[in-house]
C-alpha positions as CSV (number, residue, x, y, z in Angstrom):
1,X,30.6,-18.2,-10.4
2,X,30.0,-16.1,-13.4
3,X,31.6,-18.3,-15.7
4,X,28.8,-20.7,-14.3
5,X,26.0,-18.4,-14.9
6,X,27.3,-17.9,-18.3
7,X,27.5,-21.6,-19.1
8,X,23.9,-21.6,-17.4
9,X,22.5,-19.1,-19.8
10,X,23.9,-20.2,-22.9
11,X,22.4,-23.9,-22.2
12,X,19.3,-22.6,-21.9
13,X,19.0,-20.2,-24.7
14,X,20.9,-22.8,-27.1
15,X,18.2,-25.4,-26.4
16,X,15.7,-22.4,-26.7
17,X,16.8,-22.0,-30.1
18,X,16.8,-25.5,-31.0
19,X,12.8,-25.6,-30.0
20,X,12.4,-22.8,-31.7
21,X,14.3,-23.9,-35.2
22,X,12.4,-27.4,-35.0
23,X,9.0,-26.1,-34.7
24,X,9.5,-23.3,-37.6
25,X,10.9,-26.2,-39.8
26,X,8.0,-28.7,-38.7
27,X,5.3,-25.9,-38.6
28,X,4.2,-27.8,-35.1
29,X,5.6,-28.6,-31.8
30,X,6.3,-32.0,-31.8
31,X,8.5,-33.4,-28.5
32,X,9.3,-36.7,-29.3
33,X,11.3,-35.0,-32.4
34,X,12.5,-32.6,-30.3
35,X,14.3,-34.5,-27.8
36,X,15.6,-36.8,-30.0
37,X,17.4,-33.6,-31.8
38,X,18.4,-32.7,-28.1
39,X,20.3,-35.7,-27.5
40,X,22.5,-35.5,-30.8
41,X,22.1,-31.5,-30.6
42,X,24.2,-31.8,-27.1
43,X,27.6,-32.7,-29.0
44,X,26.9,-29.8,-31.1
45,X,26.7,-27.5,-27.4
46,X,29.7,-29.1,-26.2
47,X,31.6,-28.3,-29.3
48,X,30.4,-24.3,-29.1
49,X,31.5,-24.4,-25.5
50,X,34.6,-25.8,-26.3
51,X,35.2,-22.8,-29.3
52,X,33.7,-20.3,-27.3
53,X,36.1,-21.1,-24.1
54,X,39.6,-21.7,-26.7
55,X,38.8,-17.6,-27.6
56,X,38.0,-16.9,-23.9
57,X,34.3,-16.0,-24.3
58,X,33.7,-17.6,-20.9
59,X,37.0,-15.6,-19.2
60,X,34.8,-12.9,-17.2
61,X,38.7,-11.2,-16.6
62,X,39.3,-10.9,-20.3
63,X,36.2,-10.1,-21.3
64,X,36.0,-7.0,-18.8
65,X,39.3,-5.6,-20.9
66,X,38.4,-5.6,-23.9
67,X,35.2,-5.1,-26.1
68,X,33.8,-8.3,-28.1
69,X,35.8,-8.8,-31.1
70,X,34.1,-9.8,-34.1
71,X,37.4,-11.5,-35.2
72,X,37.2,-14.0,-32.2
73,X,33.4,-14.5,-32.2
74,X,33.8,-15.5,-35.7
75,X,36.5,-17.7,-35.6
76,X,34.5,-19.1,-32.8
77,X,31.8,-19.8,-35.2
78,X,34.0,-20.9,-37.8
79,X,35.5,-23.6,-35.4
80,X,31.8,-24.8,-33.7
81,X,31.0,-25.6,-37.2
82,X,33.8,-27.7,-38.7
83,X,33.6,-29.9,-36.0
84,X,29.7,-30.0,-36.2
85,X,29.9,-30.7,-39.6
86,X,32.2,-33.1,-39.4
87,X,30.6,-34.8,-36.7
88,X,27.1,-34.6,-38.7
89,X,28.8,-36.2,-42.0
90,X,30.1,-38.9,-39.9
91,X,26.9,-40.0,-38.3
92,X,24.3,-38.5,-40.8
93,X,23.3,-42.2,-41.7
94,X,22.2,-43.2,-38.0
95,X,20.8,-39.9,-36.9
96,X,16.8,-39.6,-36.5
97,X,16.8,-35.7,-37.4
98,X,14.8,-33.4,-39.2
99,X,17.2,-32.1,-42.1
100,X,20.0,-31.6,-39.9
101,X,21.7,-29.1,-42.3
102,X,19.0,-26.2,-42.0
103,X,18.6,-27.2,-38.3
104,X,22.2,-27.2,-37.5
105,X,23.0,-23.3,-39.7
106,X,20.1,-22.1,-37.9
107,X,21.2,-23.0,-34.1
108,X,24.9,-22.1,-35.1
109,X,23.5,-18.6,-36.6
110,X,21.1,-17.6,-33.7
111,X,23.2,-18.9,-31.1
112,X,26.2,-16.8,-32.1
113,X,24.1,-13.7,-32.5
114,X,22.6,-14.4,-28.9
115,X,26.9,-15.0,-27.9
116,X,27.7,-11.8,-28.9
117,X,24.9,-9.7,-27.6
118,X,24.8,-11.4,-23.9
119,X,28.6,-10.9,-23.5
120,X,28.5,-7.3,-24.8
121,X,25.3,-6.6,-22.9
122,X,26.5,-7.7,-19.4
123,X,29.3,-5.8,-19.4
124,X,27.0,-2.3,-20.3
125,X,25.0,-3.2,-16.8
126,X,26.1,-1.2,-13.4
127,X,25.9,-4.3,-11.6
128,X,28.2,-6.7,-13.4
129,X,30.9,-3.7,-13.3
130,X,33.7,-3.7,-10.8
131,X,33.7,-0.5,-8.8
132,X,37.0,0.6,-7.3
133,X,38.3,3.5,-4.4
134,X,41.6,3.8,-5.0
135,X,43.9,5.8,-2.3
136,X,47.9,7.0,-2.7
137,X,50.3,7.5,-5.4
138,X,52.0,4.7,-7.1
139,X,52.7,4.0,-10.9
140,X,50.1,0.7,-9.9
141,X,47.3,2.8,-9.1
142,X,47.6,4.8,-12.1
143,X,48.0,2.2,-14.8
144,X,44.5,0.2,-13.1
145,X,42.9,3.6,-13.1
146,X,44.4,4.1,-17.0
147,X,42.7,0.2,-17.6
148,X,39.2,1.0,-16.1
149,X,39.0,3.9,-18.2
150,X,39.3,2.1,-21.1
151,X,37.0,-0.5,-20.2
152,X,33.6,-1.6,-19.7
153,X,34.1,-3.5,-17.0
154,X,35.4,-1.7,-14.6
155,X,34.8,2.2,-12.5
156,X,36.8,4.0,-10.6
157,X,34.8,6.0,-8.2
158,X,37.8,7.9,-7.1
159,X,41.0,8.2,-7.1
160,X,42.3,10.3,-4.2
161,X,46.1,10.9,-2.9
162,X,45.4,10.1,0.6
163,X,41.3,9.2,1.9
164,X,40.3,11.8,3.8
165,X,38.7,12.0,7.1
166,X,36.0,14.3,7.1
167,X,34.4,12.5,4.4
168,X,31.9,10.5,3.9
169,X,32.6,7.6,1.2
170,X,29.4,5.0,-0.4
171,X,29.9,1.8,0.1
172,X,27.1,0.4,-2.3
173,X,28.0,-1.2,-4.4
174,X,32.0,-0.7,-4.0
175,X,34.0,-3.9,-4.6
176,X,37.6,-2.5,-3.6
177,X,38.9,-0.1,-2.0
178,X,42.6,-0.7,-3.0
179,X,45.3,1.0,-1.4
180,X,48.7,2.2,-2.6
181,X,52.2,0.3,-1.6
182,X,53.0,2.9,0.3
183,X,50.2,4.6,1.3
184,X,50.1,3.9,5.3
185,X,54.6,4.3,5.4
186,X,54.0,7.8,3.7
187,X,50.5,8.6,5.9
188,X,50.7,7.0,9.1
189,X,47.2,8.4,9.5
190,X,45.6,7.2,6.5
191,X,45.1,3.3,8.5
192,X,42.8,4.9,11.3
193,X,40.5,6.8,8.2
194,X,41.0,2.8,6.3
195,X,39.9,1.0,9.3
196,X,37.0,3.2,10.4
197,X,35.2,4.1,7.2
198,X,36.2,0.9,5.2
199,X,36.8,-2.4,6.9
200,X,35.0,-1.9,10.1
201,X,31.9,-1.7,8.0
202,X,32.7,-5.0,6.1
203,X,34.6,-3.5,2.6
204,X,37.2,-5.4,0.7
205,X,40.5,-3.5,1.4
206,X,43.2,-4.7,-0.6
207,X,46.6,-3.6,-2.0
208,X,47.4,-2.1,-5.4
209,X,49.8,-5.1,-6.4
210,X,47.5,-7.7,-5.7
211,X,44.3,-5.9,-7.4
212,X,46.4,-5.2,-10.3
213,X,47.2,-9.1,-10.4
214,X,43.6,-10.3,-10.4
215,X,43.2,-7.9,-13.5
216,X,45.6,-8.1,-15.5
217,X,46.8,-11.4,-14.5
218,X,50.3,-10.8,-14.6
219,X,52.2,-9.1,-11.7
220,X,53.3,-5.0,-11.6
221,X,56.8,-3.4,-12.3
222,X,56.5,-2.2,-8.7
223,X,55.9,-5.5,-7.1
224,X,58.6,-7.3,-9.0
225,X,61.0,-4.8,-6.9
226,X,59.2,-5.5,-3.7
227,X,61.4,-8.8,-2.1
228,X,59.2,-9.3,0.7
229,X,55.8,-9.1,-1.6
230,X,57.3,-11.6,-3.8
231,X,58.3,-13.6,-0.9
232,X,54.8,-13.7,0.3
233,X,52.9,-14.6,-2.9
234,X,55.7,-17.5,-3.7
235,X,57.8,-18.5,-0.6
236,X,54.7,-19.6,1.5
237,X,53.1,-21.9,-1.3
238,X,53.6,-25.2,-0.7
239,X,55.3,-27.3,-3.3
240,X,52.9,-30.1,-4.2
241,X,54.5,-33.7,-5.2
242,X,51.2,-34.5,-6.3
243,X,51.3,-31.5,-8.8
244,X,54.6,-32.4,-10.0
245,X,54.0,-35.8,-10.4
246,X,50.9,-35.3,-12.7
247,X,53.0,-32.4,-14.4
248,X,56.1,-34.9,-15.4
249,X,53.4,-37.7,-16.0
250,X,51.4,-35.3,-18.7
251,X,54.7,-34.2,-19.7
252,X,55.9,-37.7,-21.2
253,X,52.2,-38.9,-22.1
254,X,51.9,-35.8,-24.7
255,X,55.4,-36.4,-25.9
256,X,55.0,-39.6,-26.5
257,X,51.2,-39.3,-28.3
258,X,52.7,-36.2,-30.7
259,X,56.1,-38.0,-31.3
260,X,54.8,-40.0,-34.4
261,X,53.2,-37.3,-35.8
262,X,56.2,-34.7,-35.1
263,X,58.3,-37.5,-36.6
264,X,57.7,-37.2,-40.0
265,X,57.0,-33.6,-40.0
266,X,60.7,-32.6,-38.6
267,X,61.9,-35.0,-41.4
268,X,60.2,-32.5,-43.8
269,X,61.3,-29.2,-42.3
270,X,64.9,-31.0,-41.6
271,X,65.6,-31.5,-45.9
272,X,63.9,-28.4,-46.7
273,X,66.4,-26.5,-44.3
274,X,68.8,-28.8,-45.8
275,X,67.6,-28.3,-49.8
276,X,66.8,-24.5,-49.4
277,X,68.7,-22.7,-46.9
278,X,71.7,-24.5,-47.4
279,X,72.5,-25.0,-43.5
280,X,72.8,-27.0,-40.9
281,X,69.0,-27.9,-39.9
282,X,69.7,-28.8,-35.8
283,X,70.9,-26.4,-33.7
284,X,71.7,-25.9,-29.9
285,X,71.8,-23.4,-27.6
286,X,73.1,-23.1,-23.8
287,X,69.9,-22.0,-21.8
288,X,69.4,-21.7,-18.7
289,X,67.1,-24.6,-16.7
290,X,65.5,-25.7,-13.3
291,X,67.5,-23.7,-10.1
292,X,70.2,-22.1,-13.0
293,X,70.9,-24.9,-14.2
294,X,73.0,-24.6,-17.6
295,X,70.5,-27.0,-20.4
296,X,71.0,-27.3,-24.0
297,X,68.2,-26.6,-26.2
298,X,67.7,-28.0,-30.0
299,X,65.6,-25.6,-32.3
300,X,65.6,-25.9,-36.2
301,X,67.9,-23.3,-37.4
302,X,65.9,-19.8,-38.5
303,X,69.0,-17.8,-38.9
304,X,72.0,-18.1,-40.8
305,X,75.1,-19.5,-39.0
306,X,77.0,-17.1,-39.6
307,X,75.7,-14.6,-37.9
308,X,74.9,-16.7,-34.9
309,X,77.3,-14.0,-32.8
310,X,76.7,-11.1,-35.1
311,X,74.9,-8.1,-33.5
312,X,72.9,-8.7,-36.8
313,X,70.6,-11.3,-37.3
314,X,69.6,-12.9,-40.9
315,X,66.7,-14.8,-41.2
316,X,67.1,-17.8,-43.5
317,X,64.7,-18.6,-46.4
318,X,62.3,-21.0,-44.2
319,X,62.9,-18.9,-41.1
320,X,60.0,-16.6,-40.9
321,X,57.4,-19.5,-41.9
322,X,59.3,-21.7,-38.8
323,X,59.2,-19.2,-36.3
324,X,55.4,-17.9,-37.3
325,X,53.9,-20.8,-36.3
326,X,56.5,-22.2,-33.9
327,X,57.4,-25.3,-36.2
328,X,61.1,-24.4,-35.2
329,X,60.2,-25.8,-31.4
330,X,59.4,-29.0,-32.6
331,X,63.1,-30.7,-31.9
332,X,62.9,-29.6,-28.0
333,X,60.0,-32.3,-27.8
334,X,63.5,-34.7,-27.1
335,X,64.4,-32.1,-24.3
336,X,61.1,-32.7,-22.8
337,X,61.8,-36.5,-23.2
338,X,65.1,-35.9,-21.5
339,X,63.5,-33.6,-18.6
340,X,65.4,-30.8,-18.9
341,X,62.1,-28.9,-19.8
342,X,58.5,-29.1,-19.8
343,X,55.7,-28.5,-22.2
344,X,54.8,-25.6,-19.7
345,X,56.2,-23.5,-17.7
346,X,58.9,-20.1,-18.2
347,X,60.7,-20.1,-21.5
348,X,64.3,-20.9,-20.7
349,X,66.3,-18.4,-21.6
350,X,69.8,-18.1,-23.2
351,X,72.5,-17.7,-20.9
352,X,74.1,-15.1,-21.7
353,X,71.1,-13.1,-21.5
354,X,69.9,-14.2,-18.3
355,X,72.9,-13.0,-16.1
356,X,72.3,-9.9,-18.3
357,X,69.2,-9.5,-17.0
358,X,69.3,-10.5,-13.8
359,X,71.8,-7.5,-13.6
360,X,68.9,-5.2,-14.2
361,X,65.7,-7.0,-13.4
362,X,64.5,-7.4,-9.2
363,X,64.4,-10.6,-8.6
364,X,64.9,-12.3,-11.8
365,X,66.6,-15.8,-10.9
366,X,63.1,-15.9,-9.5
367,X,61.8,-17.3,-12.8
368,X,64.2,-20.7,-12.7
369,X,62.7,-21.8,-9.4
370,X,60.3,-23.9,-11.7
371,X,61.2,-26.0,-14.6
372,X,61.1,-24.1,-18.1
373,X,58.7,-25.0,-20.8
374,X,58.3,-25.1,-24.3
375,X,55.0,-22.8,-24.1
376,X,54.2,-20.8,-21.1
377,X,51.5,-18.0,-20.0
378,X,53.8,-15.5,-20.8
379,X,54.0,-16.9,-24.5
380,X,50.1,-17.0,-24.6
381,X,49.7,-13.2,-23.6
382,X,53.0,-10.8,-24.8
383,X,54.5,-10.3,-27.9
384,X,58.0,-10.7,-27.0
385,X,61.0,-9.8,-29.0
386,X,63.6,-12.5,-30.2
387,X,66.2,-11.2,-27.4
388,X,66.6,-8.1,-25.2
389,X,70.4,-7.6,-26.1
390,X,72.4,-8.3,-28.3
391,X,75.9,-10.1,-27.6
392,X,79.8,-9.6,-29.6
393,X,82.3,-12.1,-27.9
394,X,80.0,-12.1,-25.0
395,X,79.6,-8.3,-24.1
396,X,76.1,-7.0,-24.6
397,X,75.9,-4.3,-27.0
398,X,73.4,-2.3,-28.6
399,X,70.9,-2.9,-26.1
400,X,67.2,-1.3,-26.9
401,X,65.0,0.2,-24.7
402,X,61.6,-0.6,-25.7
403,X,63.0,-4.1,-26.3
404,X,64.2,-3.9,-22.5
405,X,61.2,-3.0,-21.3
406,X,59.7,-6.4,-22.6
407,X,61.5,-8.7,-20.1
408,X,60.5,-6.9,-17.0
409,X,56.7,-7.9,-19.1
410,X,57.8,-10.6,-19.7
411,X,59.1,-11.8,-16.3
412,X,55.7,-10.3,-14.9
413,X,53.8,-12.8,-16.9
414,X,56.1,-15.6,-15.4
415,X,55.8,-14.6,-12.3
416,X,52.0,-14.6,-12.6
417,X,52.3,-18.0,-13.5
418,X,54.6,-19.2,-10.9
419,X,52.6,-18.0,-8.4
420,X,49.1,-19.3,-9.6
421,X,50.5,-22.9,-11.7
422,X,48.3,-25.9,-11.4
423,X,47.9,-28.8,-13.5
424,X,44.4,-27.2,-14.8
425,X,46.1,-24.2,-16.3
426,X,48.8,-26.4,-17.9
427,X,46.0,-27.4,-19.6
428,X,44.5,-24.5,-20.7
429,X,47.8,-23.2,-21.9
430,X,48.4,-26.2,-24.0
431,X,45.4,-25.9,-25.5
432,X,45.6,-22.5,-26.1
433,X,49.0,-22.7,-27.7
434,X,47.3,-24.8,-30.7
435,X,45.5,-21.5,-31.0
436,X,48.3,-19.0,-30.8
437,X,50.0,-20.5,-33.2
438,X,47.8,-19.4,-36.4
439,X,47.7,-15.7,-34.3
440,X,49.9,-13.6,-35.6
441,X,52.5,-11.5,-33.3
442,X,50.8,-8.0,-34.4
443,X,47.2,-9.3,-32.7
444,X,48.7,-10.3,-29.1
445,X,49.6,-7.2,-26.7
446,X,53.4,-6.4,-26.8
């Protein structure tokens, strides 16, 4: 809804400005220039909205954790204009517009301004804010009450162990009243005091796991340990044919489109490889697939081969260049050919690794009930490391905490994604990937 009202707002003040940016330039309101400015103008709107939804200027959830960065906004604007340009240059000749060069600066200029002062603006208001009661004690509760006090978007009334009886709590305005795991086991009482002062008067009463999924779109540590939760937010979706039909169908469609133009660019990396690092430029890995399923995977090489099962990695000359903007992927496009993996979904992970961590992670064999991808929602949002632990003649050594710490971040975001996948956000995360790969790991959230 309020990705609608944005969308809403920014048509009518972009067309606003486009009135107002004729009629300076004409020195008189003229409508018949006007319109026929509107009609070409529209492309120009389409291709903002399109820039302004790629750095997630029209993601309410995303907005309300961060404050506007001038960084985005202006590679927004940066991207709105290319392809306004270029579409301008290509049709100047046939266009009936008044000096579409000044018109178009101004719109883009104005418009941008108006971007960033809406989406800070809202944000500042009491009613666009979501208010939250939270009741009990859980490592949940206190990282949403940590998030809401770093944010504009969000208030935390309260935050009490237990709600207490005698009283009284507002309900204007209040969007949640969320409620610890194990609030109502460690306070029998505490469900009367919910039911009475909360639901019986129509509040939204909801539990700290799934609040903290709706805000930070990516499931708790807490919930990944709780079986039965995960059971309930996975086991009792039904598995659409139609979903994975489309999926398979997009799947070999896309692989087919980018193979020519992969072609000739893995000939390149493949000889430099060759000519510089002096290695072999293919290499395979045993991962693990679809229900634990053992796949191999082809990558270009990034690290020298002989320290393939060194606890001590060495990146090779063209290494860093391949992996920052995930040119070394580029030879699993015949994996996706094959089926073993998509173009979405969980990163498959090596095998070794992955009965390390299911060792140590709840639930983890959870995240090969779907096929693996080349991209996934996990890949869009954290900063993983290269591996969690390191191997010699297959025992893990030297294992690193804060590295640890990443899968179980990891496997939240994949979780998230498992439990919320449709063909639509495919979408979004494929486009989005063309994006993430000219961001650099220091700017996404590790």
């Amino acid at each position: 809804m309020k990705r609608r009202f944005f969308f809403l707002l920014d048509f009518i003040a972009f067309f606003t400005i486009l009135f107002i940016a004729v009629a300076v330039r004409r020195l008189e309101i003229n409508w018949l220039v006007y319109v026929n400015n509107c009609k070409v103008f529209l492309f120009v709107f389409a291709f903002c909205t399109f820039a302004l939804w790629l750095f997630s200027f029209y993601d309410v959830k995303s907005l309300r954790k961060r404050f506007i960065s001038y960084k985005s906004l202006g590679l927004a604007f940066l991207l709105s204009t290319f392809l306004s340009v270029c579409f301008f240059y290509f049709l100047s000749g046939r266009l009936p517009l008044l000096t579409p060069k000044a018109i178009l600066m101004a719109v883009l200029l104005f418009y941008f301004i108006y971007i960033y002062w809406v989406r800070k603006s809202y944000f500042q208001l009491d009613f666009s804010r979501i208010n939250l009661l939270l009741f009990g004690n859980s490592a949940t509760l206190d990282e949403i009450a940590a998030e809401a006090a770093s944010s504009n978007g969000f208030a935390v009334r309260a935050q009490e162990a237990e709600p207490q009886a005698d009283k009284n709590y507002s309900l204007r305005n209040l969007d949640f009243v969320v409620v610890g795991s194990k609030l109502f086991s460690e306070n029998p009482l505490a469900w009367n005091i919910i039911s009475e002062k909360f639901i019986a008067k129509g509040a939204c009463v909801d539990t700290d796991f799934n609040i903290f999924e709706q805000i930070f779109r990516r499931v708790s540590r807490e919930s990944i340990n709780d079986g039965m939760w995960l059971l309930r937010g996975i086991g009792n979706r039904r598995e659409s044919t139609t979903y994975n039909m489309l999926k398979r169908t997009l799947d070999l469609a896309l692989a087919v489109v980018m193979l020519p133009f992969l072609a000739p660019i893995g000939a390149i990396l493949w000889l430099a490889i060759k000519c510089l690092d002096r290695e072999e430029p293919i290499f395979t890995q045993k991962r693990v697939g679809y229900m634990g399923k053992i796949i191999t995977i082809y990558k270009f090489r990034t690290i020298k081969q002989q320290n393939q099962e060194s606890d001590k990695e060495e990146v090779t000359l063209t290494g860093n260049w391949l992996r920052r903007f995930r040119l070394d992927e580029i030879p699993q496009i015949i994996n996706v050919l094959k089926g073993d993996i998509s173009l979405v979904g969980p990163r498959p992970i090596w095998s070794q690794e992955h009965d390390f961590l299911n060792q140590y992670i709840p639930n983890h064999a959870i995240r090969t009930i779907v096929k693996p991808g080349i991209t996934g929602w996990a890949q869009l949002n954290f900063k993983a490391p290269l591996t969690y632990v390191n191997f010699r003649n297959g025992k893990p050594e030297n294992i690193e905490n804060q590295s640890f710490e990443g899968a179980f971040t990891r496997f939240s975001y994949d979780v998230w994604y498992i439990k919320n996948r449709s063909i639509w956000l495919d979408l979004e995360i494929l486009v989005k990937t063309g994006l993430r790969m000219f961001i650099k790991d220091s700017n996404v959230a590790s």
